[in-house]
C-alpha positions as CSV (number, residue, x, y, z in Angstrom):
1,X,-24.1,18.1,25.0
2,X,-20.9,17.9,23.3
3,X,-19.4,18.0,20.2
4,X,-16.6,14.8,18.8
5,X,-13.3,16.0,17.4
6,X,-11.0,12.8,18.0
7,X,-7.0,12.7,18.2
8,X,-6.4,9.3,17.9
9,X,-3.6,6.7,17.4
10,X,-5.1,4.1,15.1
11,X,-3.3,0.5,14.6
12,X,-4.4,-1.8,11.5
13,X,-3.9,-5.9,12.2
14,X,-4.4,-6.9,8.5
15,X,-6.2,-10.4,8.6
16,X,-5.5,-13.9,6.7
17,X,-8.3,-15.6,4.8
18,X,-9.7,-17.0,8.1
19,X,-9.9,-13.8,9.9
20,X,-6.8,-14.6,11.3
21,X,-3.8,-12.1,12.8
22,X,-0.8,-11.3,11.0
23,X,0.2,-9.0,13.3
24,X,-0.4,-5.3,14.0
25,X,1.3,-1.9,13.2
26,X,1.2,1.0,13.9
27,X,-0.2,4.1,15.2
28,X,-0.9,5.5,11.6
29,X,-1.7,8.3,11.1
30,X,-5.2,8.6,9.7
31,X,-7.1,11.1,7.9
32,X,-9.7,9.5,7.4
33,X,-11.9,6.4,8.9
34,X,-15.6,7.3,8.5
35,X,-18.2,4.5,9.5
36,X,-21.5,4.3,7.4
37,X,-24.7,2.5,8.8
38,X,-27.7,2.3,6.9
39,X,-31.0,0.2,6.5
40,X,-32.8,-0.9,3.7
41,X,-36.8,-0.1,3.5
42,X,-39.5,-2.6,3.5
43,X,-42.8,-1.2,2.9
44,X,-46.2,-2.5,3.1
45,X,-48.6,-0.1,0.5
46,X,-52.4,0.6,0.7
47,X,-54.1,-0.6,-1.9
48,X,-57.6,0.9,0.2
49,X,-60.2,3.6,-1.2
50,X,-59.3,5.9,1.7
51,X,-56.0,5.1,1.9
52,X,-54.8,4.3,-1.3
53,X,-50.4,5.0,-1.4
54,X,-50.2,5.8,2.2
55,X,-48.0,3.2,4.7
56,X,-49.7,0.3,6.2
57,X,-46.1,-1.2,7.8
58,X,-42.7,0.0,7.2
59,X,-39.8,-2.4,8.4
60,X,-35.9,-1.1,8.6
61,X,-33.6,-4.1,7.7
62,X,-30.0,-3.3,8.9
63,X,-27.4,-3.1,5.7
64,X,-23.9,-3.9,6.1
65,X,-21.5,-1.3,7.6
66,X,-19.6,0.6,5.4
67,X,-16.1,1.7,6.2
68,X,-13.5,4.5,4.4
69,X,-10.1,4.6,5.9
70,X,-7.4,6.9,4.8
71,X,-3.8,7.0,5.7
72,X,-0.2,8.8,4.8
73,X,1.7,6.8,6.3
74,X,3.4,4.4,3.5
75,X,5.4,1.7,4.9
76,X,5.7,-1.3,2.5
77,X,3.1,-3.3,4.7
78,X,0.6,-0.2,4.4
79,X,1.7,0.2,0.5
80,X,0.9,-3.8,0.2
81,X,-2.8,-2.9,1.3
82,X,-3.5,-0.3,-1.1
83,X,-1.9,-2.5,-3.9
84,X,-4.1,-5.4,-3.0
85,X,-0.5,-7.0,-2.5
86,X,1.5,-9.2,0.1
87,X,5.0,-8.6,1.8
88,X,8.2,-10.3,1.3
89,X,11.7,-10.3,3.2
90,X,13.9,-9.2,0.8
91,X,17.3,-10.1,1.3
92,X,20.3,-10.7,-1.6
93,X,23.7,-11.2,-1.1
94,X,26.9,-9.7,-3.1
95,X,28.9,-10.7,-6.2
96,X,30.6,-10.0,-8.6
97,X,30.2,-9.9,-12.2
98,X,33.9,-10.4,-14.2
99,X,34.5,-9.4,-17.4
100,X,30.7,-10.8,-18.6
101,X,30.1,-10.6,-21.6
102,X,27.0,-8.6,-22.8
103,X,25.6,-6.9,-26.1
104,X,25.0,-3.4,-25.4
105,X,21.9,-2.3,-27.8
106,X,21.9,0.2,-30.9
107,X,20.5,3.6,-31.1
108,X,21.1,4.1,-27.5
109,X,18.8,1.9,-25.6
110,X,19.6,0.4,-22.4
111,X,21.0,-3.1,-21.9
112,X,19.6,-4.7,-18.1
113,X,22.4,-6.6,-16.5
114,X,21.9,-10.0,-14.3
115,X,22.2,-8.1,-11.3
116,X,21.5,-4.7,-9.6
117,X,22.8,-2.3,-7.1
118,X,26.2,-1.6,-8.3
119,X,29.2,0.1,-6.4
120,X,30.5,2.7,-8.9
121,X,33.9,1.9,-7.7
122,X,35.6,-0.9,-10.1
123,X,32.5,-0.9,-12.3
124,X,34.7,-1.6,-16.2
125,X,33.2,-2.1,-19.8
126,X,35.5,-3.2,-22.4
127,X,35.4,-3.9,-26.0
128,X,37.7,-6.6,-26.5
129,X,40.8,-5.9,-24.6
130,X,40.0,-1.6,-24.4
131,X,38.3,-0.1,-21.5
132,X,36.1,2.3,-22.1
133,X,35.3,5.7,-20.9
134,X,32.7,5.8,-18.4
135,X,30.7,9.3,-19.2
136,X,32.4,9.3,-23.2
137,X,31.8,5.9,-24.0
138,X,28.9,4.2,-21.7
139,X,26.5,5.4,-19.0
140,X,25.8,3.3,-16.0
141,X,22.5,3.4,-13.8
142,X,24.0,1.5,-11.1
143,X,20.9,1.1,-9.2
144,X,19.4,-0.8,-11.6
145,X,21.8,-2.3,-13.5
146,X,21.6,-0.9,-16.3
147,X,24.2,0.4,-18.9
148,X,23.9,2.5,-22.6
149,X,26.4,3.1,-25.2
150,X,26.5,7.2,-26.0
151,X,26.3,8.9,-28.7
152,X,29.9,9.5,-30.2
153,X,31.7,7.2,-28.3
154,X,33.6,4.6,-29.4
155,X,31.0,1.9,-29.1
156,X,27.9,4.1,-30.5
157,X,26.6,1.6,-32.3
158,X,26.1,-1.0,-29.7
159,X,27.5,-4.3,-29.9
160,X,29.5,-6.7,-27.7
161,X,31.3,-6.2,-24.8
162,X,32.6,-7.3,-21.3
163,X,31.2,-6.1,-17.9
164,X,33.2,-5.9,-14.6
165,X,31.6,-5.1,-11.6
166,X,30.4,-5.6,-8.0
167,X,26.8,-5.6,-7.1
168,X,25.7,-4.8,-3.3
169,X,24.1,-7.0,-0.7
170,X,20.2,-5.8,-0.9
171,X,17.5,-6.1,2.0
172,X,14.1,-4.8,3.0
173,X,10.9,-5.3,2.0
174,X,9.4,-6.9,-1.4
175,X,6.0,-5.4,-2.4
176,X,4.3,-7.8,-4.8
177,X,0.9,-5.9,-5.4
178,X,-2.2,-6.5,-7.6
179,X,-2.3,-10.8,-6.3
180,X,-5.2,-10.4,-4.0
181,X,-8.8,-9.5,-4.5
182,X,-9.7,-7.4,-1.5
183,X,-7.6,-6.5,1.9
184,X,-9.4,-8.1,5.4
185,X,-7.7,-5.8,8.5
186,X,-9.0,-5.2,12.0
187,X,-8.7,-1.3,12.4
188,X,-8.6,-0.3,15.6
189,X,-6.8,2.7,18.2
190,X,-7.6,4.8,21.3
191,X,-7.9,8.4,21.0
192,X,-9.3,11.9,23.3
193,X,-12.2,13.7,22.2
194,X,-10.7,17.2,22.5
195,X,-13.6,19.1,23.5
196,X,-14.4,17.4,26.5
197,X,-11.1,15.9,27.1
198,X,-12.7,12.2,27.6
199,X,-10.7,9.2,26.4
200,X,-12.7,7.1,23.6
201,X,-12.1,3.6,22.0
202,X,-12.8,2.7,18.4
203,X,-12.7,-0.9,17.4
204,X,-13.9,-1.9,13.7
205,X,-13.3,-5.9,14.1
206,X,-13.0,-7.0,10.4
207,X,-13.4,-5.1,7.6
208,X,-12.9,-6.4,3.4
209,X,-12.0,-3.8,1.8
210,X,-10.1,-2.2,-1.9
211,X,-9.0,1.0,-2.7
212,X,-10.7,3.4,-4.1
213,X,-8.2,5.0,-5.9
214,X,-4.7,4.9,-8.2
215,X,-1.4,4.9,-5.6
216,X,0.2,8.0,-7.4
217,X,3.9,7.0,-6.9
218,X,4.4,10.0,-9.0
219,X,2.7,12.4,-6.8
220,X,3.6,15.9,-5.9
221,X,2.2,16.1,-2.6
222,X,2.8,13.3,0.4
223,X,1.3,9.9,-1.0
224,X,-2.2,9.3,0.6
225,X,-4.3,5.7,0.1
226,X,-7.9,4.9,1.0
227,X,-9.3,1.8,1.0
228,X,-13.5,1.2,1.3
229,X,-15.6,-1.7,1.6
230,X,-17.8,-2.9,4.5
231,X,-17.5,-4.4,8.1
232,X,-18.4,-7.5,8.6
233,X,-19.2,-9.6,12.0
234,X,-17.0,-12.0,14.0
235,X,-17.1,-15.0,16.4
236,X,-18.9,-14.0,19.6
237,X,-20.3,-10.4,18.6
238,X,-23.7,-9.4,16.8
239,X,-22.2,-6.0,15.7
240,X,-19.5,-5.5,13.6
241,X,-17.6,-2.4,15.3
242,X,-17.8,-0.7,18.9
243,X,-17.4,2.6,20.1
244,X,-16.4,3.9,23.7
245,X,-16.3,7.1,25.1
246,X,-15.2,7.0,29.0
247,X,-16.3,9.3,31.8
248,X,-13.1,10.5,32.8
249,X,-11.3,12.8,31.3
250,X,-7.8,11.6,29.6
251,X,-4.8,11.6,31.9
């Protein structure tokens, strides 16, 4: 007899609406991925003098497979499944932006430019034919485009202005979460049971599943998601995952 304490590499193929590929990534690393089976009870009651409340026939009915997965690694794709989102190339080219005119809020509040991802270098504001002083007059958040008259500067109260600058090419990933109602995904990897030093197989075919949690992008600690839900079967198996631990030991 033997006890099971798994290192694994664990890949996720998230599924279309047909149960379909998309494609599989990974190893992730996985902190959790517990499996659940369970049966519902059908019992047939004595009604009888002697046996009044006792069992004539009990019947196990198999319930669906439940399944808890839990990962920290967060690319976009794995950040798109806790979100209940999709993924998107993201690619935008450069420009420019000369002398554009804009209306830079009062009180202090932040005016969003057209565009985002500014270099700092060349990056003007002018009222009328005056530049102004970047860090007396205006702040920038070039990141986001964003830009604030301050507080004793010569344009505290806002008002309208020009806006010179060059915005950077952006690419990666687009994240557009909360569109789906559940995430379908094959989960699957290979692994050694380190006590007895046997190579296993886990394979959990097709799984709907949500989070069960808030993404905290706020967090503290390294970002961890989990998403539940139960296993369901596909074409050509009557069982919705499969386990396999091999006599030898791992290489």
């Amino acid at each position: 007899m033997s006890g099971l304490l798994v290192a694994g590499n664990f890949f996720v193929d998230r599924l279309n609406a047909l149960g379909q590929s998309t494609g599989i990534i990974g190893p992730i690393n996985t902190t959790k991925l517990a499996i659940k089976t369970d049966a519902d009870e059908k019992v047939r009651g004595s009604k009888k003098k002697d046996s009044y409340g006792q069992a004539l026939s009990v019947v196990k009915i198999a319930k669906p497979v439940e399944v808890e997965w839990m990962f920290d690694d967060q690319p976009a794709e794995l950040i798109a499944m806790a979100l209940l989102g999709d993924t998107q190339v993201l690619n935008s080219g450069s420009g420019n932006l000369t002398d554009a005119p804009a209306v830079l809020p009062t009180n202090q509040r932040w005016l969003q430019l057209p565009q985002q991802n500014f270099a700092s270098v060349g990056f003007d504001v002018k009222d009328g034919a005056t530049t102004l002083v970047l860090g007396t007059d205006y702040e920038v958040n070039y990141a986001l485009g964003l830009v604030r008259a301050l507080k004793g500067g010569a344009i505290e109260a806002g008002g309208a202005v020009t806006v010179t600058g060059q915005h950077n090419a952006i690419s990666g990933t687009l994240v557009r979460g909360g569109i789906n109602a559940q995430t379908r995904a094959r989960i699957f990897g290979e692994g050694t049971n380190l006590e007895t030093g046997k190579p296993i197989k886990l394979d959990i075919f097709d799984a709907s599943l949500s989070p069960t949690a808030a993404l905290d992008f706020a967090a503290s600690e390294f970002v961890s998601a989990t998403l539940a839900g139960k296993a369901q079967l596909v074409a050509g198996k009557n069982h919705p995952f499969e386990y396999i631990e091999m006599d030898a030991p791992a290489a």
